[in-house]
C-alpha positions as CSV (number, residue, x, y, z in Angstrom):
1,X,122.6,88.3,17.0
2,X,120.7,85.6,18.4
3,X,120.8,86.3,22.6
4,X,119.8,84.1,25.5
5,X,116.8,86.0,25.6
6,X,115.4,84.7,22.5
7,X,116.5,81.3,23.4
8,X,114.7,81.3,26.6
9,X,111.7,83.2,25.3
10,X,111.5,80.3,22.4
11,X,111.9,77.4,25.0
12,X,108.8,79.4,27.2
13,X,106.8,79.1,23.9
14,X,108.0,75.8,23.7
15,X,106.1,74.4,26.3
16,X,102.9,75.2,25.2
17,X,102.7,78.9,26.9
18,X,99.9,81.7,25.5
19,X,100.6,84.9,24.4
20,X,99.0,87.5,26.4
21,X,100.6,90.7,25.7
22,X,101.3,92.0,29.5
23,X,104.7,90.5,30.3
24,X,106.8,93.7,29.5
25,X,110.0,91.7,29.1
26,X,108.8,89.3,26.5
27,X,107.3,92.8,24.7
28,X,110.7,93.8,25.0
29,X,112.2,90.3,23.1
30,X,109.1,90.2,20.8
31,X,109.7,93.9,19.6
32,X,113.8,93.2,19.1
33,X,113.3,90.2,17.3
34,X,110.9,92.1,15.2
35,X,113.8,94.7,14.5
36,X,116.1,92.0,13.6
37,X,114.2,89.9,11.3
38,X,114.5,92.5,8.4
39,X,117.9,92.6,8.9
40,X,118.6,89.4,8.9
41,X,116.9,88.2,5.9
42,X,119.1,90.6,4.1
43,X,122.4,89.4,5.1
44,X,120.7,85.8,4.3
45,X,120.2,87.3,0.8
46,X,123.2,88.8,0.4
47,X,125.1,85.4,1.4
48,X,122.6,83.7,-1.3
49,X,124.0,85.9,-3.8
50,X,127.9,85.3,-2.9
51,X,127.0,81.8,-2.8
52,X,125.9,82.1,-6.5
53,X,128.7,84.3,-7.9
54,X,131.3,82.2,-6.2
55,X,130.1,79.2,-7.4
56,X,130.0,80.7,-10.9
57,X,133.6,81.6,-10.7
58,X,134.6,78.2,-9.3
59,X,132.4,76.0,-12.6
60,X,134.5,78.6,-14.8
61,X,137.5,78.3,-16.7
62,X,140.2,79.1,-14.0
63,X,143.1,79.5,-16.4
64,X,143.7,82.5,-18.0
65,X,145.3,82.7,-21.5
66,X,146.7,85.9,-23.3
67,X,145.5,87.2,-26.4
68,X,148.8,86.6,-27.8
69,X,148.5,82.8,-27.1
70,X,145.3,81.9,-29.2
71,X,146.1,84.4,-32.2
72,X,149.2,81.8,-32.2
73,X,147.1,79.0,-32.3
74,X,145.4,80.2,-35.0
75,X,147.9,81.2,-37.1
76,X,149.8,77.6,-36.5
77,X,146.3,76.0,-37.8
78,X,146.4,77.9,-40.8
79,X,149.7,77.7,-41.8
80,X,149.7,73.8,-40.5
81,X,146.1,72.9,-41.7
82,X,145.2,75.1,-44.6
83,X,149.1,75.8,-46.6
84,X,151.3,73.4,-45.5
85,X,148.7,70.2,-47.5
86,X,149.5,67.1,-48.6
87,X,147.7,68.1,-52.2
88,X,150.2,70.9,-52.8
89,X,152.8,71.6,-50.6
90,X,153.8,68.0,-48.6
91,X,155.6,65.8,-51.5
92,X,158.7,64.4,-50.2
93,X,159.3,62.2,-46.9
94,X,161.2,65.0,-45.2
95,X,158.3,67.3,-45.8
96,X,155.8,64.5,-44.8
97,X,157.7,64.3,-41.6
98,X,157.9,67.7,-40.6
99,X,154.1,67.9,-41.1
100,X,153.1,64.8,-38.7
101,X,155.3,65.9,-36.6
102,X,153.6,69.6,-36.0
103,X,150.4,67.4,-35.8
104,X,151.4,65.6,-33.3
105,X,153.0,68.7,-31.4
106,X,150.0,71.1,-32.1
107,X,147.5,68.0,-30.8
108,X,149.7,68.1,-27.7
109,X,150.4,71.4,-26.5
110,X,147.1,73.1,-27.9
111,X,143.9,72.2,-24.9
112,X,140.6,72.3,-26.3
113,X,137.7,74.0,-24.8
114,X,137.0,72.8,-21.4
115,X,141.0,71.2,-21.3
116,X,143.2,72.3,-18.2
117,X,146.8,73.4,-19.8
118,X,149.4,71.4,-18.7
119,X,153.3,72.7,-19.4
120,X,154.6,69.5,-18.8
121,X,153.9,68.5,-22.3
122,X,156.2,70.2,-24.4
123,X,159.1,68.2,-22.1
124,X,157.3,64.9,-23.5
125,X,157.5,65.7,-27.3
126,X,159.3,63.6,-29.7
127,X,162.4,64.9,-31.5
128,X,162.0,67.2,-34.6
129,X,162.8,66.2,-38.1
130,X,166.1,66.8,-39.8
131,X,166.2,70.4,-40.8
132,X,165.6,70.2,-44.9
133,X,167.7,72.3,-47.1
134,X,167.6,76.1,-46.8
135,X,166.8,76.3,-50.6
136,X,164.2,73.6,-50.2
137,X,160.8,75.6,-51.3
138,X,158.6,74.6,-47.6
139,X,161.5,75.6,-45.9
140,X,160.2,78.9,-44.8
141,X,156.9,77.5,-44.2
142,X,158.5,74.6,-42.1
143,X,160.4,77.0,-40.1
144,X,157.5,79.7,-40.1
145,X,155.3,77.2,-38.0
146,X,158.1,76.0,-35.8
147,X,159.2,79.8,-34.6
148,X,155.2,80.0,-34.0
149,X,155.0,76.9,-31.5
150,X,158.4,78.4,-30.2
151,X,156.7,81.1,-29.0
152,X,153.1,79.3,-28.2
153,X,155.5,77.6,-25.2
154,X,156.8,81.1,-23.6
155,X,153.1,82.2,-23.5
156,X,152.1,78.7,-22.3
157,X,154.4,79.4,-19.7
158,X,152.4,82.4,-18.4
159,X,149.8,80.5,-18.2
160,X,148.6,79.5,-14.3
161,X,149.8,75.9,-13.3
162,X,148.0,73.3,-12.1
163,X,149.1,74.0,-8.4
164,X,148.0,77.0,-9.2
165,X,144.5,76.0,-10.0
166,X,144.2,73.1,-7.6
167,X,145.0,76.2,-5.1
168,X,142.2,78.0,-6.6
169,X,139.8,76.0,-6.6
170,X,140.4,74.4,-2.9
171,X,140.0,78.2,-1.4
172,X,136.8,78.7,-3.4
173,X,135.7,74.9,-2.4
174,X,135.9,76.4,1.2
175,X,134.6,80.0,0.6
176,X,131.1,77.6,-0.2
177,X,131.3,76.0,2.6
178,X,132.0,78.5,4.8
179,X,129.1,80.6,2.9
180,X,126.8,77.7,3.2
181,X,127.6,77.7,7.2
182,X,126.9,81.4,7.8
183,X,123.5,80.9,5.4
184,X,122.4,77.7,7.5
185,X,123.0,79.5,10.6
186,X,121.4,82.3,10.0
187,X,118.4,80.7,8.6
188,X,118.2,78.9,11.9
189,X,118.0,82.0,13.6
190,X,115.3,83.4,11.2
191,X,113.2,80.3,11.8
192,X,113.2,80.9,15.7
193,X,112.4,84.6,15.0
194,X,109.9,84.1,13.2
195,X,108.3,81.1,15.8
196,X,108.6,84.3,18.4
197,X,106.4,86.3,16.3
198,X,104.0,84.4,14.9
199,X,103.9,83.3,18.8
200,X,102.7,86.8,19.9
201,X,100.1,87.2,17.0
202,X,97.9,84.2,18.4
């Protein structure tokens, strides 16, 4: 966009030069960059506006969890937090075990807001509890909670990795820089457009 005319008609200014309207070729340059100017502030706007949404995505939460995952979570946390209590249900020392041990698992494997999930974890918790007796009355409420993180880890697993996400976010690291290039240049440009033109109205 930005020709060796305009360069040359912008180092003429440059040295102090006056307008005076009857050079035909620099009518020719003054009218073009005239054209151009309009054009270009778009494209600078539009660039302004990629610059904002891709940075939006980028400060976002980059990992993507299924429905499926947090209705699990939720269901653990009531059956964990709210049923399976040490004022009614948790009375023996196998019970007691079995429910600091989903504590410690569901403080684990379950992020929090703003926390990147990391499937490594489940490979770093400790070793269940003895299994209590099948006629032992939290049994089913035991085993209930266990089947649920069972399944919490296969939709962890379709959850993006970290090398996913460090992926991500490097090619949307670039995509701003290269967006703040093209911006930086064309602003440049603008600048000497608008130096030619305010040139020819003195």
């Amino acid at each position: 966009m930005l020709s060796l005319r305009h360069l040359a008609l912008d180092a003429h200014i440059g040295t102090g030069a006056k307008y005076n309207g009857n050079d035909m070729a620099i009518e020719d340059v003054i009218f073009e960059v005239d054209q151009l100017r309009d054009r270009l502030e778009k494209e600078i706007e539009d660039l302004q506006e990629d610059l904002k949404f891709t940075q939006k995505i980028k400060n976002s939460k980059v990992q993507n969890f299924s429905n499926r995952f947090w209705k699990l979570t939720e269901e653990i946390s009531t059956e964990l937090f709210d049923e399976f209590s040490y004022s009614d249900v948790a009375t023996t020392d196998g019970e007691v075990e079995w429910k600091e041990y989903f504590h410690s698992v569901y403080d684990t494997v379950v992020p929090e807001e703003s926390q990147i999930y990391v499937h490594q974890v489940w490979g770093v918790l400790p070793q269940p509890p003895k299994n209590l007796d099948n006629t032992h009355g939290t049994w089913p409420l035991i085993r209930s909670i266990r089947r649920k993180f069972d399944q919490l880890k296969i939709e962890g697993g379709k959850v993006d990795t970290l090398t996913d996400v460090l992926s991500y976010q490097t090619n949307l690291g670039k995509e701003l820089i290269n967006l703040k290039k093209q911006i930086a240049e064309r602003s440049k440009t603008l600048s000497l457009y608008y130096r030619i033109i305010d040139w020819s109205m003195h």
